[in-house]
C-alpha positions as CSV (number, residue, x, y, z in Angstrom):
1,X,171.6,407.0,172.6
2,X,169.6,403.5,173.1
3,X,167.5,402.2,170.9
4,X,166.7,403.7,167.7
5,X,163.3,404.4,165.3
6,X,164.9,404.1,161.6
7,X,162.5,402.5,159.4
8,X,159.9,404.2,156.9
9,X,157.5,402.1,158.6
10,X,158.7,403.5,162.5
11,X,158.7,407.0,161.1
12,X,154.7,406.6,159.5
13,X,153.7,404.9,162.8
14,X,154.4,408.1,164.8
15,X,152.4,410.1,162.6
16,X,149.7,407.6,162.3
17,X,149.6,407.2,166.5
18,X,149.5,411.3,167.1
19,X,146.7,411.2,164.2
20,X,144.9,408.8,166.0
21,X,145.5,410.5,169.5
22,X,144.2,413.6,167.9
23,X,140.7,411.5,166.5
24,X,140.4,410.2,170.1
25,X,140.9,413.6,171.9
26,X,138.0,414.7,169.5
27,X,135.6,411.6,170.4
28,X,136.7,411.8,174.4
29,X,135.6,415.9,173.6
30,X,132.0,415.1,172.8
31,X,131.2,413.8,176.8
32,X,134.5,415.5,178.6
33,X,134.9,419.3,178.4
34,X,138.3,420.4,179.1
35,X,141.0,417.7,181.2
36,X,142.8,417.8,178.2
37,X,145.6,417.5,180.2
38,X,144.1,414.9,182.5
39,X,142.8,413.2,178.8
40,X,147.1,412.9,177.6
41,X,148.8,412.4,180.2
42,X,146.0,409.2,180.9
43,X,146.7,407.8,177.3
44,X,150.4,408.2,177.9
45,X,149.8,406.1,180.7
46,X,148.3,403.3,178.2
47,X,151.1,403.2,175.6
48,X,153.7,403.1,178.3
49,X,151.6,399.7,179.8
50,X,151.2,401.4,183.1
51,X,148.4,401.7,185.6
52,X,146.9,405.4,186.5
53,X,145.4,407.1,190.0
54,X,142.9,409.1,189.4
55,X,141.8,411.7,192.5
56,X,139.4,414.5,192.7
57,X,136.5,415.6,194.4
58,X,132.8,414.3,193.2
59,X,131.3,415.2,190.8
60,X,134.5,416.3,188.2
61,X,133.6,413.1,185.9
62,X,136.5,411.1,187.1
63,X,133.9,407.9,185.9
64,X,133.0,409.0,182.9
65,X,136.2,410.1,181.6
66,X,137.5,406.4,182.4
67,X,134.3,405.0,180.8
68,X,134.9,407.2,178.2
69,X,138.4,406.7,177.0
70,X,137.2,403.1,177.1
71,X,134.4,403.4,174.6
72,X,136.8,405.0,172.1
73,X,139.4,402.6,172.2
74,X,137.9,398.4,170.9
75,X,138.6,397.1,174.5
76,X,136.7,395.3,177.2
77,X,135.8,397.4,180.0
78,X,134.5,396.6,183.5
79,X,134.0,398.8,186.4
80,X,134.2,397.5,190.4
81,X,132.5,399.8,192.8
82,X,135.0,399.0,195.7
83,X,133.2,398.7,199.3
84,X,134.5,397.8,203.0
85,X,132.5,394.8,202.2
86,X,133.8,393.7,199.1
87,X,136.0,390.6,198.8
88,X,139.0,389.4,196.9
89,X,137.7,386.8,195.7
90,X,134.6,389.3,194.2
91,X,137.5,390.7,192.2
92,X,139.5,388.0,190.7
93,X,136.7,385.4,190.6
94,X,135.9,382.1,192.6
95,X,135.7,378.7,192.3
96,X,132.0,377.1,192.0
97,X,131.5,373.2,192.3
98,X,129.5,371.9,189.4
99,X,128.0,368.6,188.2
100,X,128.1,366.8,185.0
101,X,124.5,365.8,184.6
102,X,125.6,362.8,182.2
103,X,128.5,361.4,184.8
104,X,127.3,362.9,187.7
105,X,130.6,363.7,188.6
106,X,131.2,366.6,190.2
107,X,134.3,369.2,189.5
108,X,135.8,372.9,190.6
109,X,135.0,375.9,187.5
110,X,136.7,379.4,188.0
111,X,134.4,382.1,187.3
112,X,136.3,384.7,186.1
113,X,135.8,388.4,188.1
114,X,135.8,392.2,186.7
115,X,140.0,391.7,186.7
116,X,139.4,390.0,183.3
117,X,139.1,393.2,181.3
118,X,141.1,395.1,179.3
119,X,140.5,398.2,181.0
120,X,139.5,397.7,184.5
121,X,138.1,400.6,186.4
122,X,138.8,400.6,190.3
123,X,136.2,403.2,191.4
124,X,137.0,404.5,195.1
125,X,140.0,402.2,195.9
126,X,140.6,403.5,198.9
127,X,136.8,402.5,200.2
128,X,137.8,398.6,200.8
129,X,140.3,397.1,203.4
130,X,143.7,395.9,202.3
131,X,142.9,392.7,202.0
132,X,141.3,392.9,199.0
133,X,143.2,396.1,198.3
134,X,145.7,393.1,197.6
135,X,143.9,391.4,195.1
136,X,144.9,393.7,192.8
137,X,148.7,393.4,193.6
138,X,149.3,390.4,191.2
139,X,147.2,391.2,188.6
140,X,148.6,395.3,188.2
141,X,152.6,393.8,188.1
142,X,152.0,390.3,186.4
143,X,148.8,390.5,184.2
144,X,148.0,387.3,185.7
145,X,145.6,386.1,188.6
146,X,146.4,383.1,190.9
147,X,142.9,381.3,192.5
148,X,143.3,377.9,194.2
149,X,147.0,377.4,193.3
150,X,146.0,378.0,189.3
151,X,147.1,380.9,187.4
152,X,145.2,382.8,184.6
153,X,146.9,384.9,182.4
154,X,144.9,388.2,182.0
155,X,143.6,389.7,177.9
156,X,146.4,392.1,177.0
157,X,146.9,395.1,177.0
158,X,145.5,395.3,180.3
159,X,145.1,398.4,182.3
160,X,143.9,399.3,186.0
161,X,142.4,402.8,185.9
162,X,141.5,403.5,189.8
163,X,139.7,406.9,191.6
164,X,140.2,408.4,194.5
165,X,138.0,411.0,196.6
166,X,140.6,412.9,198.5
167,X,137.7,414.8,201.0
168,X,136.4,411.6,202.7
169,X,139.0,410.5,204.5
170,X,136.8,408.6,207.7
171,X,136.1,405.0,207.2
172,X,138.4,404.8,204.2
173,X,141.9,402.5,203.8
174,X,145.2,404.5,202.4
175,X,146.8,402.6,199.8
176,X,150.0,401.1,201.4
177,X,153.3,402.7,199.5
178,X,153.8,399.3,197.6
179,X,150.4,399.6,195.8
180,X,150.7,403.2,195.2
181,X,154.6,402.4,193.5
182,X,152.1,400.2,191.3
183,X,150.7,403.0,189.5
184,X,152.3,404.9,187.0
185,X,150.5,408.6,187.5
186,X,148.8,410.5,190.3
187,X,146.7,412.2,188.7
188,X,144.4,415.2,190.6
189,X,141.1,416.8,188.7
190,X,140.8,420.8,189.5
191,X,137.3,422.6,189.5
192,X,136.3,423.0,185.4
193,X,136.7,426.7,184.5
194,X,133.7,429.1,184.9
195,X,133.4,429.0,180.3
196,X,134.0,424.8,181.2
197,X,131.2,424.5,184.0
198,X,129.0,426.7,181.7
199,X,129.3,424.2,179.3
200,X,128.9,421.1,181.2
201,X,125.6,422.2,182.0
202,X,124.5,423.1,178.7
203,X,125.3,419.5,177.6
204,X,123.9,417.4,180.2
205,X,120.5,419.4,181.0
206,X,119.2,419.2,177.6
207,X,118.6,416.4,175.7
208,X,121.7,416.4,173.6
209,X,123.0,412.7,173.5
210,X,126.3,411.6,171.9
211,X,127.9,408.6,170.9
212,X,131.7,408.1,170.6
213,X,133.2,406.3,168.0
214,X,136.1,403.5,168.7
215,X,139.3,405.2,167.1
216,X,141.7,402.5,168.3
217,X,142.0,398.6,168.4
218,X,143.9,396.8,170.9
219,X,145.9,395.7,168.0
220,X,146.9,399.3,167.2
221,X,147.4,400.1,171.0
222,X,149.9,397.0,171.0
223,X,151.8,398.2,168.0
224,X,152.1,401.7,169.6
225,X,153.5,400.0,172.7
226,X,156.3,398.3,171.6
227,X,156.9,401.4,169.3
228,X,157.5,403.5,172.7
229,X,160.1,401.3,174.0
230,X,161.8,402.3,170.5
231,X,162.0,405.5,170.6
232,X,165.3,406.7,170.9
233,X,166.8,408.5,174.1
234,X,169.8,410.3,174.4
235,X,172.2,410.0,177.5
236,X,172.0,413.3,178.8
237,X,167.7,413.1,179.3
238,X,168.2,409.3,181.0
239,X,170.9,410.9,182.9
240,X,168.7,414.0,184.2
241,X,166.0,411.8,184.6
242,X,168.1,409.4,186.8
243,X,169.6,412.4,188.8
244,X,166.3,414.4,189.4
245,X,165.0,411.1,190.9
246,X,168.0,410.5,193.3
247,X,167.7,414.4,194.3
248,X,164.2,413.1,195.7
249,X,166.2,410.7,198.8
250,X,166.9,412.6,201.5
251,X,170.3,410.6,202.2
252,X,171.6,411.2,198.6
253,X,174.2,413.1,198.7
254,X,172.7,414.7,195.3
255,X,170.1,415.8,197.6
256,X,169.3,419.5,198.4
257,X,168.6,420.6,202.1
258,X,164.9,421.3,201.4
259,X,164.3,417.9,200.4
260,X,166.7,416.4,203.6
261,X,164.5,418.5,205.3
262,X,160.8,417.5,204.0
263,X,161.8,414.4,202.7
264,X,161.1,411.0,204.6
265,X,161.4,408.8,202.1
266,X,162.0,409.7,198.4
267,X,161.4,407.8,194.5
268,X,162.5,404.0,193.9
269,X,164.4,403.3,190.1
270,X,160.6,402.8,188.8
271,X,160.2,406.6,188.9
272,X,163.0,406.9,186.5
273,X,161.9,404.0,184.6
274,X,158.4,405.7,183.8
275,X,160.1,409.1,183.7
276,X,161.7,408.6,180.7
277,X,158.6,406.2,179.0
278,X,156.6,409.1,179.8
279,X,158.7,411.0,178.1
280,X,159.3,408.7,174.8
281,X,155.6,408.8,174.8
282,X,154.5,412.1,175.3
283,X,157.1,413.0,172.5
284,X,155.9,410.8,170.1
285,X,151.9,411.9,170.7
286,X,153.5,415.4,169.8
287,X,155.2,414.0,166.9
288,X,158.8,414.0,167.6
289,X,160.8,411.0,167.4
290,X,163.5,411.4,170.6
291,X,162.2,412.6,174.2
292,X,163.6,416.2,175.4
293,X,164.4,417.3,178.9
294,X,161.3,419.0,178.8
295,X,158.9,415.7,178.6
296,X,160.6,414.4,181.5
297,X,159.9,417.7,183.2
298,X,156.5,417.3,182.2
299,X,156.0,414.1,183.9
300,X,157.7,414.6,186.8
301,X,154.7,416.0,188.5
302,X,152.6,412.5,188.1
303,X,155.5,410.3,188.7
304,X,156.9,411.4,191.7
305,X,153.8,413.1,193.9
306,X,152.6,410.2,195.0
307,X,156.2,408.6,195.5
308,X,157.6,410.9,197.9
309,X,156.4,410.0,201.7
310,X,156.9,413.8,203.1
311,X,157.7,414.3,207.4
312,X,156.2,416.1,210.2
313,X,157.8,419.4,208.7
314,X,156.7,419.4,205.3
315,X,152.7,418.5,206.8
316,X,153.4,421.7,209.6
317,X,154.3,424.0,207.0
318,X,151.7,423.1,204.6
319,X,154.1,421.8,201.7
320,X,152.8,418.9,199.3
321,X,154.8,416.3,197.4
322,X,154.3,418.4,194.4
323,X,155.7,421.6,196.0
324,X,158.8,420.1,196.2
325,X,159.0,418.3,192.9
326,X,158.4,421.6,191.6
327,X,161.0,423.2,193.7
328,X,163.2,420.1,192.3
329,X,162.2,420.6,188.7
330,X,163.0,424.5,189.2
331,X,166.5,423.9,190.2
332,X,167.4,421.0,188.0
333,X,166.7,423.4,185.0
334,X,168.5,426.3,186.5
335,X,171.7,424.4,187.2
C-alpha cells in the first residue's frame, strides 16, 4: 500500500470533509434538482486539483450548476462566454501603456483577464477557434499565465469548469486531443426525470428565490486536497487501475479484440493517474479511508470517454467511447 492516513487528526478530517460535502449537496439542492451524480463526481473533480467537461443539451442548467457550486464554496468565480471572435489575449489579459502624471513617463500594466479566478467557467468551449482554445493550455497544466515574456502565477486552488453543447456541431471548433487529456472528467447531463422536470418548473415560475450559503473555504478545500493524495491505496486497485487503462490501446497485448477492433487510439498514464485520485476521493466523500475496485470502476466512465479516439467501425456500428469502457469495466470484473 502507498501512502498512509494514521493520525487522529487524518481520521477527523474525512469525517469533517464528507460532512461538509453533505452541507454542500444540501445548498447546491436549493437551485439544482437531481444531478446528484453530476453534483459528486464534479466536487471529486475539485479535491483531486483537476479540471471538468461539462456537455449536455440547452437548457439542463449546465451554468447554473457551475455558478452554483461556486457560490457555495468562498472562491472567486468568473465566467467567459467563448465566441469565434474572442481573443486570447481577452482571456489571459493584455498589456495597456500608461503614464505617470507626476514623471510623465510612460510604462506597460498587465490587466489581468477572467483566467484570474479561482473557479473559472469556460461556457461553450468549443464556440472559439484554437487559437485561443490555446490560451487556456498553460494556465489548465501550470496555474500560471505567460503575457509579453512575464509569468503570473494564478490564486490557488484554481479550477477550469468548461460546457459543451453536443447538438450544434456547424461553426463550432473540436477541442484537439491534447486539451481534452487536460480535463479530468467528461461529464454528459441526461433529460431531468418527469417528478425532476415537474419540479424545476415549480421552482422557477413562481416567485420562490433562494440564496446558498458558502459551506467551504479555499482553505478547507486546500486541506482536503493534500489529504486525497494521503489516502492509502492498496496494490491490487493501482494495479487494476493500471491494467484496465492499458486494455484501452489497441496494440497492448492486454488488449481484447473488441477494443483492437473499435479502438484507434486508447488512454495515456494520466487516465490511471486520475483513476485512482478519483477513486481516493470518492472513497473519502463516502467516508472510507482506502479506495476499492469499485471507485475506480465508478470513475472509469468520466476518465476514459473522452480519451479514447474510436475508428470508422466503432462510428458505422453506432458504438460510443462509453460502450466500450463499459464493455471493459464488464470483463475486468468478471475475470
Amino acid at each position: 500500500m502507498t501512502n498512509s492516513i494514521t493520525s487522529e487528526g487524518d481520521v477527523a478530517s474525512v469525517q469533517a470533509l464528507a460532512d461538509m460535502y453533505e452541507a454542500l449537496r444540501k445548498e447546491i439542492g436549493k437551485v439544482i434538482v437531481g444531478q446528484e451524480e453530476i453534483i459528486e463526481q464534479l466536487f471529486l473533480t475539485l479535491l483531486c486539483r483537476g479540471h471538468c467537461l461539462l456537455v449536455g443539451v440547452p437548457g439542463l442548467a449546465k451554468t447554473l450548476l457551475v455558478k452554483s457550486l461556486a457560490e457555495a464554496l468562498e472562491l472567486t468565480f468568473s465566467r467567459i462566454q467563448f465566441t469565434p471572435d474572442l481573443m486570447p489575449g481577452d482571456i489571459t489579459g493584455t498589456e495597456i501603456i500608461e503614464e505617470n502624471p507626476t514623471t510623465r513617463i510612460r510604462s506597460f500594466r498587465f490587466i489581468r483577464g477572467p483566467i484570474f479566478a479561482n473557479i473559472v467557467l469556460a461556457d461553450e468551449i468549443n464556440r472559439t477557434p484554437p487559437k485561443t482554445q490555446s490560451a487556456l493550455l498553460e494556465a489548465m497544466q501550470e496555474h500560471h499565465v505567460t503575457a509579453a515574456g512575464e509569468m503570473y502565477q494564478l490564486d490557488e486552488p484554481f479550477f477550469v469548469l468548461a460546457t459543451q453543447n453536443p447538438i450544434e456541431q456547424e461553426g463550432t471548433y473540436p477541442l484537439p486531443e491534447a486539451q481534452l487529456d487536460r480535463f479530468m472528467l467528461n461529464l454528459w447531463l441526461d433529460y431531468p426525470s418527469m417528478d425532476e422536470e415537474l419540479r424545476i418548473v415549480q421552482q422557477t415560475t413562481s416567485s420562490y428565490e433562494t440564496s446558498i450559503s458558502k459551506v467551504i473555504t479555499a482553505s478547507d478545500l486546500i486541506a482536503f486536497q493534500e489529504l486525497v493524495r494521503r489516502v492509502p491505496v492498496a496494490d491490487n486497485v493501482v494495479q487494476y487501475a493500471v491494467r484496465l487503462v492499458n486494455r484501452t490501446r489497441p496494440h497492448s497485448k492486454m488488449a481484447p479484440q473488441f477494443v483492437k477492433k473499435w479502438i484507434r487510439w486508447g488512454a495515456g498514464p494520466r487516465a490511471s493517474q486520475y483513476l485512482i485520485l478519483g477513486a481516493k476521493a470518492r472513497a473519502i466523500v463516502h467516508r472510507r479511508f482506502t479506495p476499492e475496485i469499485d471507485d475506480v470502476n465508478a470513475m472509469a466512465g468520466p476518465v476514459l470517454r473522452h480519451r479514447l479516439v474510436t475508428n470508422f467501425s466503432a462510428e458505422a456500428e453506432g458504438v460510443s467511447s462509453l460502450d466500450i469502457v463499459r464493455q471493459l469495466v464488464s470483463e475486468s470484473e468478471s475475470e
